[in-house]
Structure formats: C-alpha cells, structure tokens
C-alpha positions as CSV (number, residue, x, y, z in Angstrom):
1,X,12.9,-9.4,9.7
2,X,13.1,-8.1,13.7
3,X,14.4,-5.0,14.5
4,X,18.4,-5.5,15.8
5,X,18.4,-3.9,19.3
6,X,21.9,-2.2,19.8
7,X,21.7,-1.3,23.5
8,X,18.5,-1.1,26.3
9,X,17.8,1.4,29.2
10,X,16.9,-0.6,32.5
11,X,17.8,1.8,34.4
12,X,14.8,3.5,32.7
13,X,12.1,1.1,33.7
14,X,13.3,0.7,37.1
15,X,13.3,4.4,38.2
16,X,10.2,5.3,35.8
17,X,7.1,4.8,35.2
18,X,6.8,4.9,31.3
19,X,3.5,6.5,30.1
20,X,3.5,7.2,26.8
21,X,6.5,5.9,23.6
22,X,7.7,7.6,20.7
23,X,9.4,6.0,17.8
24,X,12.0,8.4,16.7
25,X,15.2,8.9,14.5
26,X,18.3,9.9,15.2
27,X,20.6,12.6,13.2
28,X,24.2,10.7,13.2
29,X,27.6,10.9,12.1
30,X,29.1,7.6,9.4
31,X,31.5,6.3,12.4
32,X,29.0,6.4,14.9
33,X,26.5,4.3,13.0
34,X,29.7,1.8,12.2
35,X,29.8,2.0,16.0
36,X,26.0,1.2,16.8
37,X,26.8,-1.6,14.6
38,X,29.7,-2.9,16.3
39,X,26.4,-2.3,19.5
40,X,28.5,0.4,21.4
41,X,26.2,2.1,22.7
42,X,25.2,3.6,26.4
43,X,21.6,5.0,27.4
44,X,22.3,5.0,30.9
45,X,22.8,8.5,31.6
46,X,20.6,10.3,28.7
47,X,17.8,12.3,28.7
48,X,15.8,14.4,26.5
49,X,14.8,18.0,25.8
50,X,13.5,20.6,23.5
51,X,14.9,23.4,22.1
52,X,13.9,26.1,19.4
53,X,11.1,23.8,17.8
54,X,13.7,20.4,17.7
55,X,14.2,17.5,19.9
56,X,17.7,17.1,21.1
57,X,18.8,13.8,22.9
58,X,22.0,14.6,25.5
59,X,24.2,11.8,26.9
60,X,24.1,8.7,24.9
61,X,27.7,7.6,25.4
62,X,28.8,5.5,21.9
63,X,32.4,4.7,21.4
64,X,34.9,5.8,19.0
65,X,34.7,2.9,15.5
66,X,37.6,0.6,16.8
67,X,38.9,1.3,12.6
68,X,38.7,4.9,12.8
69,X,41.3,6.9,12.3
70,X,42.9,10.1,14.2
71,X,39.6,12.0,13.6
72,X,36.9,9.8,14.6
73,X,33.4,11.4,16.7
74,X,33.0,12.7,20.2
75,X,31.6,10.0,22.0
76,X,29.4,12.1,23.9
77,X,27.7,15.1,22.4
78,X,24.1,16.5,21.5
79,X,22.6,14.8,18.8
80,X,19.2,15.7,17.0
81,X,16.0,13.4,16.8
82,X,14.2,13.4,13.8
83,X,10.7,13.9,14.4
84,X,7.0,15.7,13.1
85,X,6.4,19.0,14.5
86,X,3.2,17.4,16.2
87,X,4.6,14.9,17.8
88,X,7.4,17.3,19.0
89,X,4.4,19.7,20.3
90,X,2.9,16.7,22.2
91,X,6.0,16.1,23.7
92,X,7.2,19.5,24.6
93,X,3.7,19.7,26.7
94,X,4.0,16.6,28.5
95,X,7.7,18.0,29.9
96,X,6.3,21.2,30.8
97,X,3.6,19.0,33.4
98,X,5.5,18.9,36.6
99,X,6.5,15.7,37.5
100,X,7.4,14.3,33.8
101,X,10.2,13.7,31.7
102,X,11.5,12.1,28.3
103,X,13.8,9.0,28.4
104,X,15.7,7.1,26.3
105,X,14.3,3.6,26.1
106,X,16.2,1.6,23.5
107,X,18.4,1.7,20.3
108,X,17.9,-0.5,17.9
109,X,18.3,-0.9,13.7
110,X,14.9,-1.2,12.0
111,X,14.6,-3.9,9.3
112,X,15.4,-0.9,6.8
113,X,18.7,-0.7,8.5
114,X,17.7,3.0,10.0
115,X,18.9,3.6,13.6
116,X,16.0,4.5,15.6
117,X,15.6,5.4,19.4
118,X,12.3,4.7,20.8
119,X,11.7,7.1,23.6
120,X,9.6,7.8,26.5
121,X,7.5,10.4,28.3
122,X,8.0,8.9,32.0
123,X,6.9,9.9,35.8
124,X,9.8,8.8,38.4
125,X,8.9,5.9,40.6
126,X,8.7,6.4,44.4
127,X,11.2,4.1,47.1
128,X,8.2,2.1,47.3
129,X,7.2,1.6,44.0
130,X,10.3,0.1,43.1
131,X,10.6,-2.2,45.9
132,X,7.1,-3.7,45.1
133,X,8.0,-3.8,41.0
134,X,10.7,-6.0,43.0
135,X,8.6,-8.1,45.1
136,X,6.3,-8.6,41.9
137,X,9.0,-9.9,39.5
138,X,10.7,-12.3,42.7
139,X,7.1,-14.0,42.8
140,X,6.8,-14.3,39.1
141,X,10.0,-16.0,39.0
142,X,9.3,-18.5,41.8
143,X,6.2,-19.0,39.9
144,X,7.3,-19.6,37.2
145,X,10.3,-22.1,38.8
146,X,7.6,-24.1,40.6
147,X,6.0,-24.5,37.1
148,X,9.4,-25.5,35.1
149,X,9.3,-28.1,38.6
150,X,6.8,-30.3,38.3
C-alpha cells in the first residue's frame, strides 16, 4: 500500500532549493485528522522552527470537519512535530546557517494510517535560478511532446 498524499507544497520547490528531507509526525487534534482525510489541507504559507528542545510547524491552514459541531479546531495554529532529539539537533543547526530554512514539503497518510509531514531544510532560489528551473522543464516538455509525436 502507497502512502495517501493529502496536500503538496509547490510553492516550496519553486522558491527553494531543497537540501536535505525529514520524515516527521505531527501532534493533532481528532477533527483535524477527519479533516486531512476529507484532504483539507494548505502548506502554502508554513514554515518551521524550534523552540525549547521541540519542533513546532506554524501556518498549515486545515479546515474545520464539514460534520463538526459548534466547537470544532482552529484552523490555523502551532502544532508540534514529533521527532528524535537528534534529528531535532541536526535540524536546529542547519537553521542557525545563514541562508537556510525548514519547509513543509508534503502531507500525506502512511500505509499505517499515521499523518506524517515530510519536511525540508531548504536555501531560497535566486530570480535566476527559477527562471532556468523554468526553461529546463519547457524543454523537457517539448521533448517529451516530440517523442509522444512520432
């Protein structure tokens, strides 16, 4: 069984450069994993940071379960990753390097049915970068088209 990916950062990949992934959990409340499962979900906006020994994730946007009730979650609010202390350390280090920060990459359900957020120490891309990560992919595609073509 494949893991069931809920929602995708490509906002990510297009203004990073992703150099290293983690594999992590993520502490939630019963109506927001109803929600994931309905795929609610937005990584646009979220980032990553470390405070008192724990990584905290800030900004994932999921919606309010549609059957909820009057007291449902807040959609957005700080929620804790579940992590070892070493890979925490590693991380920690690589934000204090100037220049590098940690990035949501994807949601998904594992085959276990765990929510998991893979995550990502990342450099930001320069103007140029990005319009030659463009460039690249338009030539793959007409590539590829020529290919399908003949």
């Amino acid at each position: 069984m494949d893991n069931r990916i809920v929602a995708t950062n490509r906002k990510a990949y297009h203004e990073y450069h992703i150099l290293d992934k983690y594999e992590t959990g993520i502490e939630l409340l019963g109506s927001e994993v109803k929600s994931l499962r309905e795929g609610n979900a937005n990584l646009k906006e979220a980032y990553i940071v470390i405070r008192k020994e724990q990584a905290w994730v800030l900004g994932i946007h999921i919606s309010p379960y549609s059957h909820t009730g009057f007291e449902g979650h807040e959609p957005v609010r700080e929620r804790r990753l579940l992590l070892h202390k070493r890979e925490i350390e590693k991380i920690k280090i690589s934000l204090e390097q100037k220049g590098l920060t940690a990035v949501p990459l994807q949601m998904y359900f594992n085959p276990n049915g765990w929510a998991k957020l893979e995550i990502g120490i990342a450099k930001g891309k320069k103007i140029y970068d990005k319009r030659k990560a463009i460039r690249e992919r338009d030539i793959q595609r007409e590539a590829e088209r020529e290919l399908r073509n003949r």
